[in-house]
N, CA, C and O atoms as a GROMACS GRO file, in nm:
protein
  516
    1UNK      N    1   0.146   9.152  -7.105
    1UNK     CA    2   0.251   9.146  -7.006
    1UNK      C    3   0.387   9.148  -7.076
    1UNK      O    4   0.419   9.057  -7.152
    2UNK      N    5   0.452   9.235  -7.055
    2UNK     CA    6   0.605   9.216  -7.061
    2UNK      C    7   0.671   9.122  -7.025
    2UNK      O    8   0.650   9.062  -6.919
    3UNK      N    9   0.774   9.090  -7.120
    3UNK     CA   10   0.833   8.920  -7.097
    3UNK      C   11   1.002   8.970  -7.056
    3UNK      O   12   1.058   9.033  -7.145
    4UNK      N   13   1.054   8.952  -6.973
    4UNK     CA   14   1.164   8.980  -6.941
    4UNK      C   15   1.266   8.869  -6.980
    4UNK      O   16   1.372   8.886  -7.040
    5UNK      N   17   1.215   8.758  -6.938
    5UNK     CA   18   1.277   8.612  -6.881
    5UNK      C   19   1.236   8.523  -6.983
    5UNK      O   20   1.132   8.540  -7.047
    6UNK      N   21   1.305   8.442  -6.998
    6UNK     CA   22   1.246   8.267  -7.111
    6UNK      C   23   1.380   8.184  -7.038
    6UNK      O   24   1.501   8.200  -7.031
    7UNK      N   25   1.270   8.078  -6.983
    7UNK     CA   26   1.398   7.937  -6.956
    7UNK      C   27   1.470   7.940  -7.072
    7UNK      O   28   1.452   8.025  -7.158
    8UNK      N   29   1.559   7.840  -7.080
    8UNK     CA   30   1.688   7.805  -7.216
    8UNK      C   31   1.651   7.598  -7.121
    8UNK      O   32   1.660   7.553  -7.007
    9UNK      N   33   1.621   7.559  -7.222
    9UNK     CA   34   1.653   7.385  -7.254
    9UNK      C   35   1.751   7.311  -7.214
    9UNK      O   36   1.816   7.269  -7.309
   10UNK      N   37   1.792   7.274  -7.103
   10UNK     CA   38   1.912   7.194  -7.104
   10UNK      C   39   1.921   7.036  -7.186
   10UNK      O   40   2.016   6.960  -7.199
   11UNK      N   41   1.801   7.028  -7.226
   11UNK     CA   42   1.857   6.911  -7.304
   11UNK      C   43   1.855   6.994  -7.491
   11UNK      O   44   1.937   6.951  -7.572
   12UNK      N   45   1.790   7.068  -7.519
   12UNK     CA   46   1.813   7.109  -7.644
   12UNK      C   47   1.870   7.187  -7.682
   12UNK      O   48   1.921   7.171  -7.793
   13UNK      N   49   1.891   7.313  -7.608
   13UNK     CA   50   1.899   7.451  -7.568
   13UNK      C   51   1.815   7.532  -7.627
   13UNK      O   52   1.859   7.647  -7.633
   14UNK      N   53   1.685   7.513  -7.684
   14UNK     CA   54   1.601   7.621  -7.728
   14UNK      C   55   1.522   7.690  -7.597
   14UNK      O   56   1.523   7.651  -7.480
   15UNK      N   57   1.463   7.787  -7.648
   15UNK     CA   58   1.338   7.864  -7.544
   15UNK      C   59   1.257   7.804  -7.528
   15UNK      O   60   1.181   7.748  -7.608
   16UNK      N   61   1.261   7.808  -7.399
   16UNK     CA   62   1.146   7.727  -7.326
   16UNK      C   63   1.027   7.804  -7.320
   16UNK      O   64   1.035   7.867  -7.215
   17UNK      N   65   0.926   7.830  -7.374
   17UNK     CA   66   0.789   7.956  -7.364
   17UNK      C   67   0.703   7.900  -7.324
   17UNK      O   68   0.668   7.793  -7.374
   18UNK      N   69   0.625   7.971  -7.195
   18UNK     CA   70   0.503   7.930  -7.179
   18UNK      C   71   0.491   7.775  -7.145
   18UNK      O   72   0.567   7.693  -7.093
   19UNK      N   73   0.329   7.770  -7.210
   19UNK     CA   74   0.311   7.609  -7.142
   19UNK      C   75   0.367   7.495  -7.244
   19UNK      O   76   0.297   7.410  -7.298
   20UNK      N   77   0.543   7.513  -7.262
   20UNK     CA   78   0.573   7.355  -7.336
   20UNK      C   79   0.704   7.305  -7.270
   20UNK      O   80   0.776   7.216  -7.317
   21UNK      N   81   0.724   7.367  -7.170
   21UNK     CA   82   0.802   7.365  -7.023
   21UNK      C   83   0.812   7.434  -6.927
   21UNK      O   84   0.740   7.531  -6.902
   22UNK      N   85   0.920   7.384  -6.847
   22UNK     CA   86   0.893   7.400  -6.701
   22UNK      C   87   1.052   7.455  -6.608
   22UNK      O   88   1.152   7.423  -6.671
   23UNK      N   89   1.073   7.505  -6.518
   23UNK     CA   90   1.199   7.465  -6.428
   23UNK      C   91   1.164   7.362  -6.336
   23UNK      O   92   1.041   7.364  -6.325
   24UNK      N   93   1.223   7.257  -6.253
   24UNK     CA   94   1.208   7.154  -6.183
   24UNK      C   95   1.320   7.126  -6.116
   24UNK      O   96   1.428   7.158  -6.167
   25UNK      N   97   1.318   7.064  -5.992
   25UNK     CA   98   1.369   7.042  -5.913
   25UNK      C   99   1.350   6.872  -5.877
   25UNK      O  100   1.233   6.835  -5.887
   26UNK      N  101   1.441   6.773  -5.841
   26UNK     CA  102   1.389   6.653  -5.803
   26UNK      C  103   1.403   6.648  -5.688
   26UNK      O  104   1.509   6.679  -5.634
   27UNK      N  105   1.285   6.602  -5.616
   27UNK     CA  106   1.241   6.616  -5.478
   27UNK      C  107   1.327   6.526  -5.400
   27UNK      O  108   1.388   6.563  -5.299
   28UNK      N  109   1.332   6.387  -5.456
   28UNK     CA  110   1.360   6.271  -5.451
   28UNK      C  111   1.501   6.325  -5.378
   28UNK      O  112   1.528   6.322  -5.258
   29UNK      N  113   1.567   6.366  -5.469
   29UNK     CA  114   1.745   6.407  -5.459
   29UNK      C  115   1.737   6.526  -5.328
   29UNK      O  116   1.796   6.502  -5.223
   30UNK      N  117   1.672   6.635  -5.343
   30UNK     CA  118   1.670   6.777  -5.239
   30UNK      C  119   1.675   6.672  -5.089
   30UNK      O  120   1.765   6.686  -5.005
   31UNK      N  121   1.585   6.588  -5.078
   31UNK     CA  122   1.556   6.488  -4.961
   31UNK      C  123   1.650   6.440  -4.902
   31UNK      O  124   1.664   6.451  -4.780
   32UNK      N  125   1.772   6.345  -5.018
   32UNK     CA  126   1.902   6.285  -4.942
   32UNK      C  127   1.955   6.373  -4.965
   32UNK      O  128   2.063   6.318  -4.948
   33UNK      N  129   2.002   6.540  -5.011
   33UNK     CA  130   2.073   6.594  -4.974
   33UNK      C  131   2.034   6.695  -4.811
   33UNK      O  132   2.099   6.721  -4.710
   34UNK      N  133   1.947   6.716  -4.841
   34UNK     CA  134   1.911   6.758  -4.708
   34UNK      C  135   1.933   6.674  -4.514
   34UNK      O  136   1.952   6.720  -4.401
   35UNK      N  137   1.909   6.500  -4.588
   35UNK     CA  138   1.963   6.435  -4.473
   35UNK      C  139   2.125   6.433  -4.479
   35UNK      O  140   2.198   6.408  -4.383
   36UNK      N  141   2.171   6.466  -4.620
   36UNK     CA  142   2.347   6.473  -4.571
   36UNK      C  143   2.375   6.563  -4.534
   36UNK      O  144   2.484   6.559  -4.478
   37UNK      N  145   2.328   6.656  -4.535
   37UNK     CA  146   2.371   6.833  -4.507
   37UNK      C  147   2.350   6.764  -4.319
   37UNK      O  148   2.450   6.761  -4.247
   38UNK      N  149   2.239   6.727  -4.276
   38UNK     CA  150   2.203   6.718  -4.159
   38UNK      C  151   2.320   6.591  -4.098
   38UNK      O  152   2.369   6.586  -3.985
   39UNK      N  153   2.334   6.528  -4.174
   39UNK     CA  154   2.456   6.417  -4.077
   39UNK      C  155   2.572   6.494  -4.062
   39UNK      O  156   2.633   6.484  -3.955
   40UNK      N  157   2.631   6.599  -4.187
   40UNK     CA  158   2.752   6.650  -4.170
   40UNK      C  159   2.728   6.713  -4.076
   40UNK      O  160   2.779   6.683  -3.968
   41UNK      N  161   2.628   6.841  -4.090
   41UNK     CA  162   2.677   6.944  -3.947
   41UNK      C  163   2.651   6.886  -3.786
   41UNK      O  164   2.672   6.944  -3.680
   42UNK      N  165   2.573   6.689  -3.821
   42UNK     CA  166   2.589   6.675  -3.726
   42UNK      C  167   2.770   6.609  -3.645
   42UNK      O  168   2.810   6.606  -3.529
   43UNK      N  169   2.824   6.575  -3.755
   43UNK     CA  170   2.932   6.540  -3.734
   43UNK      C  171   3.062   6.640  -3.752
   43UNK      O  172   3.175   6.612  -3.714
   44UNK      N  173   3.027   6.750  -3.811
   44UNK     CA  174   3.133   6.830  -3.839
   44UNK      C  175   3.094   7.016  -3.790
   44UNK      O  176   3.164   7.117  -3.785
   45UNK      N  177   2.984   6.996  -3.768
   45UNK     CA  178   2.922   7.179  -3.741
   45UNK      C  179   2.924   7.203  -3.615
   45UNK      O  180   2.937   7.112  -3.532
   46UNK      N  181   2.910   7.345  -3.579
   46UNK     CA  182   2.953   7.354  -3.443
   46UNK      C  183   3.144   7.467  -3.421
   46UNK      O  184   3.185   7.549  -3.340
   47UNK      N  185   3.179   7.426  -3.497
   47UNK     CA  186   3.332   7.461  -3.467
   47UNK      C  187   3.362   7.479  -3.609
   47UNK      O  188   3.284   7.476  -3.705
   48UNK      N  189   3.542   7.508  -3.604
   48UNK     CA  190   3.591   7.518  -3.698
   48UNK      C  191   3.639   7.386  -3.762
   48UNK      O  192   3.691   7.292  -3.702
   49UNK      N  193   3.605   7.396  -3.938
   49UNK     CA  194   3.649   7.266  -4.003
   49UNK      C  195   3.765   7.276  -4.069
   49UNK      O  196   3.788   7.392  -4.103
   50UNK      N  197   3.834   7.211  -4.095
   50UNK     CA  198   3.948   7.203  -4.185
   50UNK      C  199   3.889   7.187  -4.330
   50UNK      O  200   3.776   7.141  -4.347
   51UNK      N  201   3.956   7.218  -4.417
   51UNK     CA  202   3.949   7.218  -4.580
   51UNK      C  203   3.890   7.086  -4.663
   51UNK      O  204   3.813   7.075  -4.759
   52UNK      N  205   3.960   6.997  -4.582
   52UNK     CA  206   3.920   6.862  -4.623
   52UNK      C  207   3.795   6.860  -4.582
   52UNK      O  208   3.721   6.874  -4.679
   53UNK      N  209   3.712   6.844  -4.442
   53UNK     CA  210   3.627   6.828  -4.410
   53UNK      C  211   3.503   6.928  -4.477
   53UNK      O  212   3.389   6.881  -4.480
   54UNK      N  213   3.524   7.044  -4.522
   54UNK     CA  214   3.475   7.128  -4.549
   54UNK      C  215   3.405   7.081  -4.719
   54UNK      O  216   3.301   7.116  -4.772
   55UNK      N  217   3.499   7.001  -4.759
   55UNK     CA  218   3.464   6.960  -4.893
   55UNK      C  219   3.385   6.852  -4.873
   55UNK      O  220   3.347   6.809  -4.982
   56UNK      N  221   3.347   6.795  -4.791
   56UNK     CA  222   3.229   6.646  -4.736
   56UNK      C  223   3.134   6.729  -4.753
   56UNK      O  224   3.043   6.650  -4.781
   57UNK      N  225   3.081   6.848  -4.757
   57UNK     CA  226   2.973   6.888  -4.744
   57UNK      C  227   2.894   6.879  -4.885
   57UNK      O  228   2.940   6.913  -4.994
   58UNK      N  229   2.780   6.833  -4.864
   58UNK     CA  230   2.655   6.782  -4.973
   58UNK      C  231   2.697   6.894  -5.102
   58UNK      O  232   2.704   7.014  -5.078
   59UNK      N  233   2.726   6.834  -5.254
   59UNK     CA  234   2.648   6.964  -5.306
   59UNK      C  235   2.505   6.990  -5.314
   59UNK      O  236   2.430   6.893  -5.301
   60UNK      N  237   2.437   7.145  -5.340
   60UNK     CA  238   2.323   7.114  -5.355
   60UNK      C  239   2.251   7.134  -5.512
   60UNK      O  240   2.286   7.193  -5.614
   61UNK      N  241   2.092   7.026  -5.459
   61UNK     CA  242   2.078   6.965  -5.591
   61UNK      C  243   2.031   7.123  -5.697
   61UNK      O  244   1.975   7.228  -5.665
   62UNK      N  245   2.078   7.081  -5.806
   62UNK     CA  246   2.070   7.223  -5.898
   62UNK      C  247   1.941   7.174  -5.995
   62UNK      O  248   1.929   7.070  -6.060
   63UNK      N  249   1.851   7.284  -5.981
   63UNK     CA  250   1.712   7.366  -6.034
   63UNK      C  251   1.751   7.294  -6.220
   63UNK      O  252   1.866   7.287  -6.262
   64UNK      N  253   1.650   7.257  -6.289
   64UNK     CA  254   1.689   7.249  -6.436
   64UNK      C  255   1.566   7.291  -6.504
   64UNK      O  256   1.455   7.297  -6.452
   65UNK      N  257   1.603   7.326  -6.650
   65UNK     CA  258   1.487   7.378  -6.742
   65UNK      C  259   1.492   7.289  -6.853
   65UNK      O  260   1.597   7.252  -6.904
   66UNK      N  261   1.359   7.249  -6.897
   66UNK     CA  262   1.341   7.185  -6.989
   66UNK      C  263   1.223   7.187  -7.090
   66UNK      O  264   1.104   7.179  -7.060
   67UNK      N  265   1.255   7.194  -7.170
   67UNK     CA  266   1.096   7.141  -7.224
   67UNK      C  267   1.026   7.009  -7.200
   67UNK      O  268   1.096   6.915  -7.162
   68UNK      N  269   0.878   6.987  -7.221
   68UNK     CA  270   0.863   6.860  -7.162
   68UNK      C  271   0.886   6.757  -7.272
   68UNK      O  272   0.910   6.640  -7.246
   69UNK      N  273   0.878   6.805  -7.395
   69UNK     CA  274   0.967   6.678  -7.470
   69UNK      C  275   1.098   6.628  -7.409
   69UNK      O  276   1.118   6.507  -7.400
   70UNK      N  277   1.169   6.697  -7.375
   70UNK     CA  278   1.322   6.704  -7.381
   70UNK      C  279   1.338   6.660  -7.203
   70UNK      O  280   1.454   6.632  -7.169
   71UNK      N  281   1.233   6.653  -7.097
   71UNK     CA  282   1.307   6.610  -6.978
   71UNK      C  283   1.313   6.457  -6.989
   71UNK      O  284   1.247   6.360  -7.026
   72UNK      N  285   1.437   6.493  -6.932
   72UNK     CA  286   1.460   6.314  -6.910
   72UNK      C  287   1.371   6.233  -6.762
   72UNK      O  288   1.363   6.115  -6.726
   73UNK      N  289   1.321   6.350  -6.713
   73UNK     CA  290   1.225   6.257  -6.611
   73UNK      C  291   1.119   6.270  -6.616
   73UNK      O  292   1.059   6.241  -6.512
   74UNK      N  293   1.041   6.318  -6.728
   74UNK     CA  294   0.914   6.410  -6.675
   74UNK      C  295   0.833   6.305  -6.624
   74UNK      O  296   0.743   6.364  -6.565
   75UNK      N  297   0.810   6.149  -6.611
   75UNK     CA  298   0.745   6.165  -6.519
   75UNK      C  299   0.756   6.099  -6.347
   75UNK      O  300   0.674   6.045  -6.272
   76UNK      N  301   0.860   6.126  -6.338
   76UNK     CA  302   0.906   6.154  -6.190
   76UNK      C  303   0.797   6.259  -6.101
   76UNK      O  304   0.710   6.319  -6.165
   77UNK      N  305   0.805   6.271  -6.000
   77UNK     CA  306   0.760   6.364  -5.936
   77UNK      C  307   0.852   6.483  -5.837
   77UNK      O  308   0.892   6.479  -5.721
   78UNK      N  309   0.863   6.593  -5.951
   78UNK     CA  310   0.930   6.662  -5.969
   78UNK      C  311   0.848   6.730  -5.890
   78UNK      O  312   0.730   6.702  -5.871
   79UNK      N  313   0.938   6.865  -5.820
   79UNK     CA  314   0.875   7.031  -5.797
   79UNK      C  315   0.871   7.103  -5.934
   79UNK      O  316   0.970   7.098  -6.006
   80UNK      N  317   0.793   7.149  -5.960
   80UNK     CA  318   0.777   7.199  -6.125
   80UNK      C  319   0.707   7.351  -6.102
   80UNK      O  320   0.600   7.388  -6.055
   81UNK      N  321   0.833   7.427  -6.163
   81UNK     CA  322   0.754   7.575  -6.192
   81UNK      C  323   0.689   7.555  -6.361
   81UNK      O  324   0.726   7.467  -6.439
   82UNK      N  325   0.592   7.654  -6.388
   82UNK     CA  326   0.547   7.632  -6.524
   82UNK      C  327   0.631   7.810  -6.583
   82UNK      O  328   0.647   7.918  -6.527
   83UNK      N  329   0.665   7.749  -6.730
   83UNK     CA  330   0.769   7.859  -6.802
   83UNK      C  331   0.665   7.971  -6.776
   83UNK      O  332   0.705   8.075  -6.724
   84UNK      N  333   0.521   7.955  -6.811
   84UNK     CA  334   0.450   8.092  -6.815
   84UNK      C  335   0.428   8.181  -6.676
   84UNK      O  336   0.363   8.285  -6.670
   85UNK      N  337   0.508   8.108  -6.549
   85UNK     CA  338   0.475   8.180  -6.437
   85UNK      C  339   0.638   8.216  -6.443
   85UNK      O  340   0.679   8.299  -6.362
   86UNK      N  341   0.695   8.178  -6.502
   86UNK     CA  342   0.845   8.262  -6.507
   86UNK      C  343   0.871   8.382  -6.591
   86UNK      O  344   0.980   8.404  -6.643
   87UNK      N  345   0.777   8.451  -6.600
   87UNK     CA  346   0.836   8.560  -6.728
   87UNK      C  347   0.905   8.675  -6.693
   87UNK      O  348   0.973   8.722  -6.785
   88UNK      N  349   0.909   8.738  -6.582
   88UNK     CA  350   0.945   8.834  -6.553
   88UNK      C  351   1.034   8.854  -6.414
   88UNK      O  352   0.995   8.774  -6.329
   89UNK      N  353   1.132   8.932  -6.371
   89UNK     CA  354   1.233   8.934  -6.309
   89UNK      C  355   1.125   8.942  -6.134
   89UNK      O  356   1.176   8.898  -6.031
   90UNK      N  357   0.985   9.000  -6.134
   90UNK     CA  358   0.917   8.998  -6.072
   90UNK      C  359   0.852   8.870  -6.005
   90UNK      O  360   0.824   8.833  -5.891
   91UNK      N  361   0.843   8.825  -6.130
   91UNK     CA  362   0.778   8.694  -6.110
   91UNK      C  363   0.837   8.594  -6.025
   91UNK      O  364   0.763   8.533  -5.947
   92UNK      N  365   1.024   8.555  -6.032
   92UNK     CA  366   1.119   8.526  -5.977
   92UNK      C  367   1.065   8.538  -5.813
   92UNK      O  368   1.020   8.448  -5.742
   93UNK      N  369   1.093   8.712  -5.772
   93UNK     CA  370   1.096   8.721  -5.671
   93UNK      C  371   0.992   8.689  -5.613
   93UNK      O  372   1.001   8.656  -5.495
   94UNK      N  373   0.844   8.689  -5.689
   94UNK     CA  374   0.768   8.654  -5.612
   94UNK      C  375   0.799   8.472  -5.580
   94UNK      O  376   0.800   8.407  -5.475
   95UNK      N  377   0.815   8.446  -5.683
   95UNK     CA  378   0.858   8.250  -5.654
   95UNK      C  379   1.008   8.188  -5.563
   95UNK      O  380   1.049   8.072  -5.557
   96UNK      N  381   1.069   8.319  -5.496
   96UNK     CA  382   1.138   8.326  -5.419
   96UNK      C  383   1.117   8.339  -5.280
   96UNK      O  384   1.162   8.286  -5.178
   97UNK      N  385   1.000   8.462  -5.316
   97UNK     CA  386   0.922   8.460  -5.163
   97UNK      C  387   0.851   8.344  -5.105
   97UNK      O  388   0.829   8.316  -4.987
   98UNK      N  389   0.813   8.269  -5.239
   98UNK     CA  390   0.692   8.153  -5.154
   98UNK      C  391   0.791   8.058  -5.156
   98UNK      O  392   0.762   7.963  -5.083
   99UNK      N  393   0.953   8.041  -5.242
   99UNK     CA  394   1.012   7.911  -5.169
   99UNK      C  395   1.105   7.899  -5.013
   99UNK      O  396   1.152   7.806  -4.948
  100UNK      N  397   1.100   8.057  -5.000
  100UNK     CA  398   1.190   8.076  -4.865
  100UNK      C  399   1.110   7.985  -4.772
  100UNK      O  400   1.160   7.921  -4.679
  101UNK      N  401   0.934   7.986  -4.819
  101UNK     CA  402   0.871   7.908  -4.659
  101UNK      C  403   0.901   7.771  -4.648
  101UNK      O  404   0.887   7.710  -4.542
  102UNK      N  405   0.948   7.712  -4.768
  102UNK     CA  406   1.006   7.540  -4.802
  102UNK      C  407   1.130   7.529  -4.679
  102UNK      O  408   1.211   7.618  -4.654
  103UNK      N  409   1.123   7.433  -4.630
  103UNK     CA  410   1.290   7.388  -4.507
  103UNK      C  411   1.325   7.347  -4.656
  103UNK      O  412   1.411   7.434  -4.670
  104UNK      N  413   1.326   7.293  -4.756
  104UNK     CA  414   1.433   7.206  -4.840
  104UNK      C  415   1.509   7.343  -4.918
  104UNK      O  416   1.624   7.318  -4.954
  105UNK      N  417   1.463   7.479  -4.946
  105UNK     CA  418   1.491   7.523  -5.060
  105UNK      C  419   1.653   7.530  -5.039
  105UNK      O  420   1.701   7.473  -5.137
  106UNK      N  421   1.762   7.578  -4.948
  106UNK     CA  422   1.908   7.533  -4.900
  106UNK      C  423   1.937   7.455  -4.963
  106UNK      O  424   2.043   7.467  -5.024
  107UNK      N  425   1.871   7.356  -4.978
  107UNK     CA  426   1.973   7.221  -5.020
  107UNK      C  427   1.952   7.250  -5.178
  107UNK      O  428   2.014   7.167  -5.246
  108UNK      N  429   1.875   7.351  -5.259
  108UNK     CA  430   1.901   7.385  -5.366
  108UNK      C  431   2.011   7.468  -5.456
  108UNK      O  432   2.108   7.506  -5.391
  109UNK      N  433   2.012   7.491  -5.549
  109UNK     CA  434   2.089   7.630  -5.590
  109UNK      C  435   1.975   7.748  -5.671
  109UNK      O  436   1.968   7.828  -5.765
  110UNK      N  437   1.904   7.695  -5.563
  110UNK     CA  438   1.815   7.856  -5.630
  110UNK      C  439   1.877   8.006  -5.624
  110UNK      O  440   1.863   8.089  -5.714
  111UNK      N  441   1.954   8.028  -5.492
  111UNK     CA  442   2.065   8.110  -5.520
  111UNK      C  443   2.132   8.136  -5.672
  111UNK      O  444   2.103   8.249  -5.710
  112UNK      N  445   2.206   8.070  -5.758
  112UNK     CA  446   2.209   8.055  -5.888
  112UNK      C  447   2.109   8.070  -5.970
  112UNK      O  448   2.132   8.151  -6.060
  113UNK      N  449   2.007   8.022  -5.972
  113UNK     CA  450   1.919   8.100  -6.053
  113UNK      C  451   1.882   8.248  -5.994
  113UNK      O  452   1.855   8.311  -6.096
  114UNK      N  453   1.872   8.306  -5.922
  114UNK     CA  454   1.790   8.449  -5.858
  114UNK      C  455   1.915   8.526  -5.935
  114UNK      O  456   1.874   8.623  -5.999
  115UNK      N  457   2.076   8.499  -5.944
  115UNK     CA  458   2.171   8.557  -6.037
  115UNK      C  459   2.133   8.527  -6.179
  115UNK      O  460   2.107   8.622  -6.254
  116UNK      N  461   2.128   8.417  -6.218
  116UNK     CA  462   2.038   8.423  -6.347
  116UNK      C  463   1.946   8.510  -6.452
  116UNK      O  464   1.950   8.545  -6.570
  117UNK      N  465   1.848   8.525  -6.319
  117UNK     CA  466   1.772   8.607  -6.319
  117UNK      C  467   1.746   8.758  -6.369
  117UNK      O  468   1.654   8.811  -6.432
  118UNK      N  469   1.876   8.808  -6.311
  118UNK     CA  470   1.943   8.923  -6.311
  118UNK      C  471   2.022   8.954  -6.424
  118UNK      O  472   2.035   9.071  -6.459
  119UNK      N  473   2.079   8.855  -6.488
  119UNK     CA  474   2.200   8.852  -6.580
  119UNK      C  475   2.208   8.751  -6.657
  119UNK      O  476   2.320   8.734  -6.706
  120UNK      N  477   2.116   8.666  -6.689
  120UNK     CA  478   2.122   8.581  -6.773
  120UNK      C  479   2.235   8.454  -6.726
  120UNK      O  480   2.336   8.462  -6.656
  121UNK      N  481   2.164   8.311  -6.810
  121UNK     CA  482   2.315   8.224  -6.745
  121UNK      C  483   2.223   8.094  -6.841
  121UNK      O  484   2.115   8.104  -6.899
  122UNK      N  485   2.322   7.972  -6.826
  122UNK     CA  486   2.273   7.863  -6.917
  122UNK      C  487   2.077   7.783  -6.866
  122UNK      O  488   2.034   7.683  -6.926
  123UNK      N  489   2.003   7.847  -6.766
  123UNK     CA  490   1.889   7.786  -6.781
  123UNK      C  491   1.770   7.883  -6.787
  123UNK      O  492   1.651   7.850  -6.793
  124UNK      N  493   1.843   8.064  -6.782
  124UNK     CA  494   1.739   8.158  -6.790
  124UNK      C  495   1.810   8.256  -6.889
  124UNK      O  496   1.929   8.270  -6.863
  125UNK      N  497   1.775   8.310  -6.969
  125UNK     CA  498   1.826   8.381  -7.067
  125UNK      C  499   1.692   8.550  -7.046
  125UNK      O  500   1.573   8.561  -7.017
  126UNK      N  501   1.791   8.636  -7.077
  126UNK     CA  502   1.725   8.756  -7.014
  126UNK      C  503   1.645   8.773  -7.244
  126UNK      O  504   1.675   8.722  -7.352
  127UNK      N  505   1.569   8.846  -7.205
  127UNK     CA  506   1.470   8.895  -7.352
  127UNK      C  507   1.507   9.012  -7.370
  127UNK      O  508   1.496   9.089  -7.274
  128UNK      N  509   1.558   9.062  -7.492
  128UNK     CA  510   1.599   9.199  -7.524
  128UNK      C  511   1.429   9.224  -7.588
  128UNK      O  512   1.346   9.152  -7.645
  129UNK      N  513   1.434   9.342  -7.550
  129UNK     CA  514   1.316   9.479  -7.579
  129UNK      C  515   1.296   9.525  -7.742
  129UNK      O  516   1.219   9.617  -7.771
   0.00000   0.00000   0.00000
């Protein structure tokens, strides 16, 4: 198989290959951001917001790569992709298709990674040929 893709380490910055990490998400966090996203637009959605109000809105929780030496939670109970199902720009989309069926994936920045993806960035680094 052609390797397009390799996570990059946020705690070390080496390549992440195969099975000695992962990308992850903490569930824990996607959860209260998802109930703040839901109090704001219950208190502020609907109409037009002003600037200020506009900035109350949740950030959302951001996707990380690690090796499993190097996470600082590994054992939390994380959403965990494995590096070897990430190799290819294909592979992405297919792990895009199966998170659209998630209600939480919004409150992510998987958006940011799918650009990643495409162009390289600090948790996916593209593989020259």
């Amino acid at each position: 198989m052609v390797r397009e893709l390799v996570l990059v380490c946020q705690g070390c910055g080496g390549k992440v290959w195969d099975d000695v990490g992962y990308l992850w998400v903490d569930t824990a966090q996607v959860a209260r951001v998802g109930q703040a996203q839901r109090e704001w637009d219950a208190e502020y959605g609907g109409g037009l917001v002003d600037i200020h109000d506009f900035l109350k809105y949740p950030e959302q929780v951001t996707w990380q790569a690690h090796h499993l030496a190097c996470d600082p939670a590994s054992d939390d109970g994380h959403y965990r992709l494995a590096a070897r199902r990430l190799r290819t720009q294909a592979d992405f989309l297919g792990w895009t298709a199966h998170l659209m069926g998630k209600n939480w994936l919004d409150c992510t920045d998987w958006n940011d990674l799918l650009q990643e993806a495409c162009q390289g960035g600090k948790r996916i680094a593209l593989v020259s040929s």
